[in-house]
TIDO-332498 format. One record per residue (C-alpha): residue in one letter; chain; z, x, y. Coordinates in steps of 0.1 Angstrom, whole numbers, plus 5000, padded with zeros to 4 digits. Layout:
# residues N
{'A', 'A', {Z, X, Y}}
...
***
This chain:
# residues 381
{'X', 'A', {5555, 6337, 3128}}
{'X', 'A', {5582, 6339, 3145}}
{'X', 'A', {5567, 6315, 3177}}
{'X', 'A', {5561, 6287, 3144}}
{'X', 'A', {5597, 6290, 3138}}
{'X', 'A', {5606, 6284, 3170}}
{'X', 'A', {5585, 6255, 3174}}
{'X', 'A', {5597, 6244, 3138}}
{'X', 'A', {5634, 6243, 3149}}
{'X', 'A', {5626, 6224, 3179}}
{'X', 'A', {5611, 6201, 3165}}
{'X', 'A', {5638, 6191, 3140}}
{'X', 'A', {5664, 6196, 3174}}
{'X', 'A', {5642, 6169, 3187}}
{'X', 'A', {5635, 6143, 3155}}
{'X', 'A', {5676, 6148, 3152}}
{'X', 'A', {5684, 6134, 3184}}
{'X', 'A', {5656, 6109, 3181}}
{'X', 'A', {5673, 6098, 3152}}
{'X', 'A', {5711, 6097, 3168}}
{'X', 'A', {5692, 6079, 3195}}
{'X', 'A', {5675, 6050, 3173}}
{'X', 'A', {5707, 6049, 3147}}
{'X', 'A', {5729, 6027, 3171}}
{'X', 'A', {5701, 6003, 3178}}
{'X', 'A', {5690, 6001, 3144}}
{'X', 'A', {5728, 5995, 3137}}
{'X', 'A', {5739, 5968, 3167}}
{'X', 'A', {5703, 5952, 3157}}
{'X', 'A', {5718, 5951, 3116}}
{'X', 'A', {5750, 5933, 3130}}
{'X', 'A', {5735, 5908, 3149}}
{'X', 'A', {5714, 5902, 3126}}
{'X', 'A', {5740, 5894, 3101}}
{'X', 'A', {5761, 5878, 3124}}
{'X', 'A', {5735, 5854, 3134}}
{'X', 'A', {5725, 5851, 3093}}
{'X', 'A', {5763, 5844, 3088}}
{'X', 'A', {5765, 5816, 3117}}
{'X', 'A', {5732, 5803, 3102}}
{'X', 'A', {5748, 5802, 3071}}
{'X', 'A', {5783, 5789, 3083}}
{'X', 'A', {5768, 5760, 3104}}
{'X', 'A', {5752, 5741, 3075}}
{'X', 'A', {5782, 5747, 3055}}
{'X', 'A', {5805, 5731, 3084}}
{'X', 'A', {5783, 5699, 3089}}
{'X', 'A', {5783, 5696, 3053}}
{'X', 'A', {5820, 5701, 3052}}
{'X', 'A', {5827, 5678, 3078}}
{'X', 'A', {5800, 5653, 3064}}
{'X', 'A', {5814, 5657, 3032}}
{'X', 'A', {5847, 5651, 3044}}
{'X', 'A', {5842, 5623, 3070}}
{'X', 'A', {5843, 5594, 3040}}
{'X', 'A', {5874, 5610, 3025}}
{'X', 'A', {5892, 5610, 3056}}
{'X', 'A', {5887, 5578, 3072}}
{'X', 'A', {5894, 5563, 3034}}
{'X', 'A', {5928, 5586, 3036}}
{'X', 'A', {5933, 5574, 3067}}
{'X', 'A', {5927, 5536, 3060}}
{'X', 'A', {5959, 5533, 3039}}
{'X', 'A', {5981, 5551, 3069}}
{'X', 'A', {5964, 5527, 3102}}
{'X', 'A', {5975, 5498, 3073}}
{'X', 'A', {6007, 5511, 3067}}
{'X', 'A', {6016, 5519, 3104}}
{'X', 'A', {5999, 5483, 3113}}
{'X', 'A', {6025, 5466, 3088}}
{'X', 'A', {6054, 5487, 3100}}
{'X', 'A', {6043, 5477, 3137}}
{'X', 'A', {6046, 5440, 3120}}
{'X', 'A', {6081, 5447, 3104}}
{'X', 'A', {6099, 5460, 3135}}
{'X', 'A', {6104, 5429, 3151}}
{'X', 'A', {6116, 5410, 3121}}
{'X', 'A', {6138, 5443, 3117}}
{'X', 'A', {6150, 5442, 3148}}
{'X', 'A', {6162, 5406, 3143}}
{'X', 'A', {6177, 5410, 3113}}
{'X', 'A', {6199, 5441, 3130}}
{'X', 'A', {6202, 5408, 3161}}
{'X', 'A', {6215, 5387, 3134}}
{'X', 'A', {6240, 5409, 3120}}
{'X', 'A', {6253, 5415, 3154}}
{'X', 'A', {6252, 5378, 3165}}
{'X', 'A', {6283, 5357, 3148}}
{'X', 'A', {6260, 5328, 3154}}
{'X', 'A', {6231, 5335, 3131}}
{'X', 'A', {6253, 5356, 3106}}
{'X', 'A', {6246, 5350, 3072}}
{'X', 'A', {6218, 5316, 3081}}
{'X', 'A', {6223, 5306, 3038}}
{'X', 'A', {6264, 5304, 3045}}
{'X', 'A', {6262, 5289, 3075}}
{'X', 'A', {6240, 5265, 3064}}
{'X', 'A', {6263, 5257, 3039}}
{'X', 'A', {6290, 5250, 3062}}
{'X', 'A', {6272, 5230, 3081}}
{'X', 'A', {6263, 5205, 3052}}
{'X', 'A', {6302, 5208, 3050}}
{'X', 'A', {6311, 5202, 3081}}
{'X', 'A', {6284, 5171, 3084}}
{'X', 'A', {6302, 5156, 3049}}
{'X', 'A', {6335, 5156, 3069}}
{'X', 'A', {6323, 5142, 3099}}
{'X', 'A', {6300, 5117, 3089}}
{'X', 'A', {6325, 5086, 3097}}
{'X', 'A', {6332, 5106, 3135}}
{'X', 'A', {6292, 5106, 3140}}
{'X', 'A', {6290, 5068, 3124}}
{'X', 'A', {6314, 5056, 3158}}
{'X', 'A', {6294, 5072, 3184}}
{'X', 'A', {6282, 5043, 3198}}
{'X', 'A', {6317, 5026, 3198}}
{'X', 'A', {6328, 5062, 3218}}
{'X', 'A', {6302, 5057, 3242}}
{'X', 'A', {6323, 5022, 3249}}
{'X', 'A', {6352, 5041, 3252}}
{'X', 'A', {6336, 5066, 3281}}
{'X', 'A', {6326, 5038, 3299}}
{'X', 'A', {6362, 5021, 3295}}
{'X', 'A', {6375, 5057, 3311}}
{'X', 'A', {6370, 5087, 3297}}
{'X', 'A', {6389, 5077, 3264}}
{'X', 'A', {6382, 5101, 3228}}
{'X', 'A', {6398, 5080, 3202}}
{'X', 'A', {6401, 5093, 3166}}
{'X', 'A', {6407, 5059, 3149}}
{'X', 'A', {6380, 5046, 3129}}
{'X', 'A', {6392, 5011, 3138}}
{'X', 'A', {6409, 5003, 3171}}
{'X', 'A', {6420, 4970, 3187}}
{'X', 'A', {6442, 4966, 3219}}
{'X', 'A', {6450, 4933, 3230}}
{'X', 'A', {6472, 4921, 3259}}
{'X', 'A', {6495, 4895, 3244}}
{'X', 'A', {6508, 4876, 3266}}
{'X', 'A', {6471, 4868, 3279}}
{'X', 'A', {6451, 4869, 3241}}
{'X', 'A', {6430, 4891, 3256}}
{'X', 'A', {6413, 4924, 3239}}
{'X', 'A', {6415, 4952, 3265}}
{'X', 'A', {6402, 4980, 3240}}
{'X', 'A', {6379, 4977, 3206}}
{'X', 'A', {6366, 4997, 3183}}
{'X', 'A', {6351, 4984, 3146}}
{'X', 'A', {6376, 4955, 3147}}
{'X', 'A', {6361, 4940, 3118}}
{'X', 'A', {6351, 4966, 3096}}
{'X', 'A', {6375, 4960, 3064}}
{'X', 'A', {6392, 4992, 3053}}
{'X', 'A', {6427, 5002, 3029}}
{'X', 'A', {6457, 4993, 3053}}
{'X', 'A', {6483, 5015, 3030}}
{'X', 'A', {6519, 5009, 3039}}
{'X', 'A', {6506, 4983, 3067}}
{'X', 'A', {6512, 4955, 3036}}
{'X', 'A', {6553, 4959, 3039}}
{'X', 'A', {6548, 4939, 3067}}
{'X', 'A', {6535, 4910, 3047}}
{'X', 'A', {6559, 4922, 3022}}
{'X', 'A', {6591, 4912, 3045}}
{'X', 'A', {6573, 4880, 3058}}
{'X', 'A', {6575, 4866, 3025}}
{'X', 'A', {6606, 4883, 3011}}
{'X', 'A', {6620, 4868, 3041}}
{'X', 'A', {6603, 4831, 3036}}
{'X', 'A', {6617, 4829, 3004}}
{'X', 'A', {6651, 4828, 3021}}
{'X', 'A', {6665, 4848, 2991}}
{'X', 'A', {6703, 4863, 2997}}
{'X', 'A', {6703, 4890, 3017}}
{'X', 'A', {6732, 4907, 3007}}
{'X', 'A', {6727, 4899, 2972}}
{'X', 'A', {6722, 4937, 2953}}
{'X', 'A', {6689, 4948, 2941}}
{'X', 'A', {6692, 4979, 2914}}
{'X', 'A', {6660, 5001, 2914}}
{'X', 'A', {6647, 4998, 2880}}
{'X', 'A', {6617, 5024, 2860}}
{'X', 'A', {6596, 4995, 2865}}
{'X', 'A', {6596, 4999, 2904}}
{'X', 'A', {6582, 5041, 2902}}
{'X', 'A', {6546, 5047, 2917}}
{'X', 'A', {6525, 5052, 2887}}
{'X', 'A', {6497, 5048, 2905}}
{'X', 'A', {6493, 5081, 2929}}
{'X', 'A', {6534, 5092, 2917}}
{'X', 'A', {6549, 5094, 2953}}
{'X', 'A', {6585, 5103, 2956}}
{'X', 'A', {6615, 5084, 2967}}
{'X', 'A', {6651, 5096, 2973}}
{'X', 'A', {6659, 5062, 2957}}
{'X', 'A', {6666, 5068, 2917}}
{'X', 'A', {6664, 5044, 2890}}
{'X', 'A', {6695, 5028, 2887}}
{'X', 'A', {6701, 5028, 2927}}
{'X', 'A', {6720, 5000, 2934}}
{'X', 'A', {6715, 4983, 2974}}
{'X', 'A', {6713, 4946, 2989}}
{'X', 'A', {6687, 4935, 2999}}
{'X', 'A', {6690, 4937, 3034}}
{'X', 'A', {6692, 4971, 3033}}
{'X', 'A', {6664, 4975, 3007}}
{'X', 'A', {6645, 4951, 3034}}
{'X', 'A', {6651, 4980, 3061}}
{'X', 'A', {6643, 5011, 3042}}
{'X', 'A', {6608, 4995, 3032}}
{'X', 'A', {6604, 4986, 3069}}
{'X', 'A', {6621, 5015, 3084}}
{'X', 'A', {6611, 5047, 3063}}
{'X', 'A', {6585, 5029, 3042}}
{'X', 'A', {6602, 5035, 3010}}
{'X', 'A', {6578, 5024, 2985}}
{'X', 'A', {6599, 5018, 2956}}
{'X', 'A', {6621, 4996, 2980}}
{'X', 'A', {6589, 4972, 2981}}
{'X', 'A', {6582, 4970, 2949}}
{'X', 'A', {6618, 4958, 2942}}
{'X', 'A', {6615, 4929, 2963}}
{'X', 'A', {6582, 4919, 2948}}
{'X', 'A', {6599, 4921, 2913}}
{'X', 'A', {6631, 4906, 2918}}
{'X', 'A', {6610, 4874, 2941}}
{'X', 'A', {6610, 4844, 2921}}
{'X', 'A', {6584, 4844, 2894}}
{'X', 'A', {6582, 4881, 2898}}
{'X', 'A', {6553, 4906, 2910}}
{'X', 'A', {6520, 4881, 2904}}
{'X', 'A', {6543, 4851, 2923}}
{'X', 'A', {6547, 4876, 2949}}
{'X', 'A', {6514, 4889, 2955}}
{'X', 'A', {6500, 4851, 2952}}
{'X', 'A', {6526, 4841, 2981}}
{'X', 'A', {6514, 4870, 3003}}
{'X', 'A', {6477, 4857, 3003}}
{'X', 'A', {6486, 4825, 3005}}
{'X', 'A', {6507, 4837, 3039}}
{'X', 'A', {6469, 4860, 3045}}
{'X', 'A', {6451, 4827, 3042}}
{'X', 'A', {6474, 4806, 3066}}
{'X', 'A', {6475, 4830, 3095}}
{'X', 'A', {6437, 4832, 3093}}
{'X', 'A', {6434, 4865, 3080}}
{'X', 'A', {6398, 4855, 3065}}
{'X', 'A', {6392, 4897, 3058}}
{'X', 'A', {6426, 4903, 3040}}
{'X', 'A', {6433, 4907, 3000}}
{'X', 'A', {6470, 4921, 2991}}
{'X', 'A', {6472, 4936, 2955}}
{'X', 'A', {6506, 4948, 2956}}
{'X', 'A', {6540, 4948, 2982}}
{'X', 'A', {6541, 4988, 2990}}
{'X', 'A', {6503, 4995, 2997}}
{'X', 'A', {6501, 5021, 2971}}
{'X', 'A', {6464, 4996, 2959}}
{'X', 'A', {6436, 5004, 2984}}
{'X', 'A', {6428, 4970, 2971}}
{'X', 'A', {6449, 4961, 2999}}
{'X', 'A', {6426, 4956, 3023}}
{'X', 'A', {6420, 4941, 3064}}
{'X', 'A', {6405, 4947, 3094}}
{'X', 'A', {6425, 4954, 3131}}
{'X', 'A', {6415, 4920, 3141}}
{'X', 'A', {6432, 4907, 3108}}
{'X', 'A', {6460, 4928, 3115}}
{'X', 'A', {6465, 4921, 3148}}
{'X', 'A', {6477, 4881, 3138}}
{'X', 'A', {6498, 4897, 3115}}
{'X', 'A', {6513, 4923, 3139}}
{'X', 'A', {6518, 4889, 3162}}
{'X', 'A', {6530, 4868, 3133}}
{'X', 'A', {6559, 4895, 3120}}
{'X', 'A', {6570, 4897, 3153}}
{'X', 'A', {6588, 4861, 3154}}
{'X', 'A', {6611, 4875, 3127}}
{'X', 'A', {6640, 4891, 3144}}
{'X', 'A', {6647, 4912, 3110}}
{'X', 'A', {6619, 4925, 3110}}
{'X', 'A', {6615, 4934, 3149}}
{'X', 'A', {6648, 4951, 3144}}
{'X', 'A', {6644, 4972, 3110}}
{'X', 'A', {6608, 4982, 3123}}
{'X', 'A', {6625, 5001, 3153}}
{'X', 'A', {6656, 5012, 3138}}
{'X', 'A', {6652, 5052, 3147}}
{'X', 'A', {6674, 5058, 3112}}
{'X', 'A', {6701, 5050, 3090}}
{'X', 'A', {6728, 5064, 3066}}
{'X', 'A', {6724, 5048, 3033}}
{'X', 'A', {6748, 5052, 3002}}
{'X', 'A', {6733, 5058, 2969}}
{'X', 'A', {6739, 5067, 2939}}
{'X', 'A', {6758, 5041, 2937}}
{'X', 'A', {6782, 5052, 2959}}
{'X', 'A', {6778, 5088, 2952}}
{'X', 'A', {6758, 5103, 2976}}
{'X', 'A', {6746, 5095, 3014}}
{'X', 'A', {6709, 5100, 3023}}
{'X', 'A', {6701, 5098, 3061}}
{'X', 'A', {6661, 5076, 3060}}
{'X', 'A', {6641, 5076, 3092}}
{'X', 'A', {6619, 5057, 3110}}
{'X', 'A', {6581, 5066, 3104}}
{'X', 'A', {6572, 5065, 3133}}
{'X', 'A', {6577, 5092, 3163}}
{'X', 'A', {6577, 5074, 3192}}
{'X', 'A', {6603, 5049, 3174}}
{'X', 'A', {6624, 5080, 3162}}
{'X', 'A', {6623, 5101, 3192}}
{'X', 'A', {6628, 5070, 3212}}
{'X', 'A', {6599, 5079, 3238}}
{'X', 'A', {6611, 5063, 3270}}
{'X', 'A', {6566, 5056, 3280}}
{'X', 'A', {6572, 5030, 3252}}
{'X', 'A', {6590, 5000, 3249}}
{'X', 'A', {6585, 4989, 3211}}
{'X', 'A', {6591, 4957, 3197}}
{'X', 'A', {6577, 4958, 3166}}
{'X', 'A', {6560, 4991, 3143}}
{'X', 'A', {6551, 5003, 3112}}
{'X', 'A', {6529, 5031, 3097}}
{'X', 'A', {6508, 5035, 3068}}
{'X', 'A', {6491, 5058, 3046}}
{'X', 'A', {6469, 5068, 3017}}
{'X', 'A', {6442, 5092, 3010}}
{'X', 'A', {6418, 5059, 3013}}
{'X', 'A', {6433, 5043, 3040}}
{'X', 'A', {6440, 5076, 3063}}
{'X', 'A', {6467, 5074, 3091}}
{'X', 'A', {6477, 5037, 3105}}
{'X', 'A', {6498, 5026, 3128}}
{'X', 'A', {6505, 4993, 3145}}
{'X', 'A', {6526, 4977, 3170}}
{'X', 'A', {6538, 4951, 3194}}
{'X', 'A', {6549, 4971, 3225}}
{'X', 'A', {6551, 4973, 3259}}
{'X', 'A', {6539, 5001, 3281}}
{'X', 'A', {6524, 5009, 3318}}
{'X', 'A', {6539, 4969, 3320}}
{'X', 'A', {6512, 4955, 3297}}
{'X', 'A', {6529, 4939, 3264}}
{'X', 'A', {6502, 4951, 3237}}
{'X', 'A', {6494, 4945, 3204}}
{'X', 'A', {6478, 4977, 3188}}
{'X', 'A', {6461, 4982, 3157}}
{'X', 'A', {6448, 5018, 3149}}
{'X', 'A', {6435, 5021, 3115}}
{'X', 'A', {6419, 5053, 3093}}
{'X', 'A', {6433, 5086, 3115}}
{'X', 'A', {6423, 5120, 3108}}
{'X', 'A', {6453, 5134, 3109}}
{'X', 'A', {6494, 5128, 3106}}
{'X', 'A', {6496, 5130, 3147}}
{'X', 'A', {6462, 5109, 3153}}
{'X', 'A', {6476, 5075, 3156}}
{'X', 'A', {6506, 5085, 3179}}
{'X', 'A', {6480, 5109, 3200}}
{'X', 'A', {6454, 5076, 3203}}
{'X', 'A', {6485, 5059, 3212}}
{'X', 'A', {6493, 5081, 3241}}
{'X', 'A', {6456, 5079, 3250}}
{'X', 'A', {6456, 5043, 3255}}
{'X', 'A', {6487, 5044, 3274}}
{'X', 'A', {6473, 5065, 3302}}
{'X', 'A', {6444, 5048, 3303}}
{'X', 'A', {6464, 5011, 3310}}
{'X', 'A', {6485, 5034, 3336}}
{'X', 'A', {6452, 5048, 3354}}
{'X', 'A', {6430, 5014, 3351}}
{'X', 'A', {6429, 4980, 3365}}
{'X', 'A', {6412, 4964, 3332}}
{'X', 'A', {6396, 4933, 3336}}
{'X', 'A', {6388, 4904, 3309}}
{'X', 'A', {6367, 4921, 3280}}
{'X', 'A', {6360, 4951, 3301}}
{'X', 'A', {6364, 4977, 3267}}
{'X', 'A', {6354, 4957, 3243}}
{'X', 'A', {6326, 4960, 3220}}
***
């Protein structure tokens, strides 16, 4: 019995061990087996995943390439836009465009003589601002400089030249008193004058002031105290146009206040040389200034010449003869009988830009006679 036992108990020593022998196996074995079952498991579930997904992330993606293409687009037309507002020159394009069209109003006339300032470079370098320009040598009757000479344009206070001519041909008194009156005020464009209603001068020195200062209401005093009055007047001056061959010229009244008063340089220029055989005239059109009483009596009033190189007595001129004119229509003119670099001249410059033009166009023609040997015709055009 006991030797079974033995045997028994050996038996289970051995089936135990066999058992703690196998159970590892048996359990490595179970978890490769699951962990192969899981992969299995897992890899369908990741191709499907990623199958599943491929569609919704190329179409999430599709919006973002767009959106990054189009922002690849905008960054040049950003980066100008930051250029422009950095550059002064392309600041604002709808303002300056704007200035431009401006700027192109107010120039127009400049660009409309280009061709005439493409005569003038050839004639020496010369950047006149005068619409109209005419330079002839007087002794000779020959035009050294022209610009537009025949383009008809508002002479302003030019006309007082006319004015005296026939105030002066009517061989009226001269010291005979002339009393400013309401009837000889600017209603037209309302200038001033130091001369009141009720001013009381001769006519000589109503003559001068008109010449001298271009005193408007001066010349309209001598139109309306000429025999037969303002319409007499104005007749006579066209009939004086007519005979000195001024074919371009209409006069509408005696101070130039009408841009109905109308000629060209060339027209001008036979009146320049007409005016110029009246010695009044020479002389109250280059007085530099004079103390007049008025008021009657009253009051003193010191009137200047218009012109600057007249008043200032510039010693590169020699002036004979002179007179300025202006109106918004008719812009800044001058003309005179002079002599300079030892030419005697008679120049007409007609429709300035500005108050200093004429005398700076002047100066301009005046160095060009002193650096040039001009022949016949040579800047004419």
């Amino acid at each position: 019995m006991r030797g079974w036992g033995l045997l028994l108990a050996l038996g289970l020593v051995l089936s135990s061990h066999v058992a703690l022998a196998q159970k590892p196996v048996e359990g490595h074995e179970r978890k490769a087996v699951a962990q192969a079952q899981t992969a299995a498991k897992a890899k369908p579930r990741v191709v499907r995943k990623a199958t599943a997904q491929a569609p919704r992330k190329a179409t999430a993606q599709a919006p973002r390439k767009a959106l990054r293409k189009a922002q690849a687009k905008a960054k040049p037309r950003a980066h100008a836009k930051r250029s422009a507002r950095k550059s002064p020159n392309t600041r604002r394009p709808a303002a300056q465009a704007a200035n431009t069209r401006a700027k192109a109003r107010v120039q127009a006339p400049r660009r409309a003589l280009q061709p005439a300032q493409v005569a003038a470079k050839e004639a020496g370098g010369l950047r006149l601002q005068s619409s109209s320009v005419l330079v002839i040598d007087r002794d000779r009757n020959t035009v050294l400089l022209a610009r537009n000479p025949d383009e008809q344009t508002s002479i302003a206070s030019i006309t007082k030249l006319m004015t005296a001519m026939v105030t002066l041909d009517a061989g009226l008194p001269l010291e005979q008193t002339v009393t400013i009156s309401d009837g000889d005020v600017d209603r037209l464009k309302g200038t001033h004058s130091r001369l009141a209603v009720g001013t009381r001068l001769s006519r000589r020195d109503i003559l001068r002031l008109a010449l001298m200062s271009s005193e408007n209401r001066a010349a309209a005093s001598l139109a309306r105290t000429y025999p037969g009055g303002r319409q007499q007047f104005i007749a006579a001056m066209n009939a004086k146009a007519d005979a000195l061959g001024m074919r371009n010229t209409n006069f509408a009244d005696s101070a130039g206040l009408n841009p109905r008063n109308v000629s060209t340089a060339n027209d001008l220029a036979k009146m320049v040389r007409a005016a110029s055989n009246y010695a009044l005239i020479r002389e109250f059109t280059t007085t530099t200034g004079q103390v007049v009483s008025i008021r009657n009596g009253r009051a003193q009033e010191e009137f200047n010449n218009t012109n600057r190189l007249v008043r200032y007595k510039d010693p590169d001129w020699k002036i004979e003869l002179s007179k300025t004119g202006y109106t918004a229509e008719a812009g800044r003119c001058l003309v005179m009988q002079a002599r300079t670099a030892n030419r005697p001249l008679i120049l007409v410059l007609l429709d300035s830009p500005g108050k200093l033009t004429p005398i700076g166009d002047a100066n301009r023609v005046r160095r060009w006679l002193e650096s040039q040997r001009i022949g016949r015709g040579l800047a004419s055009n």
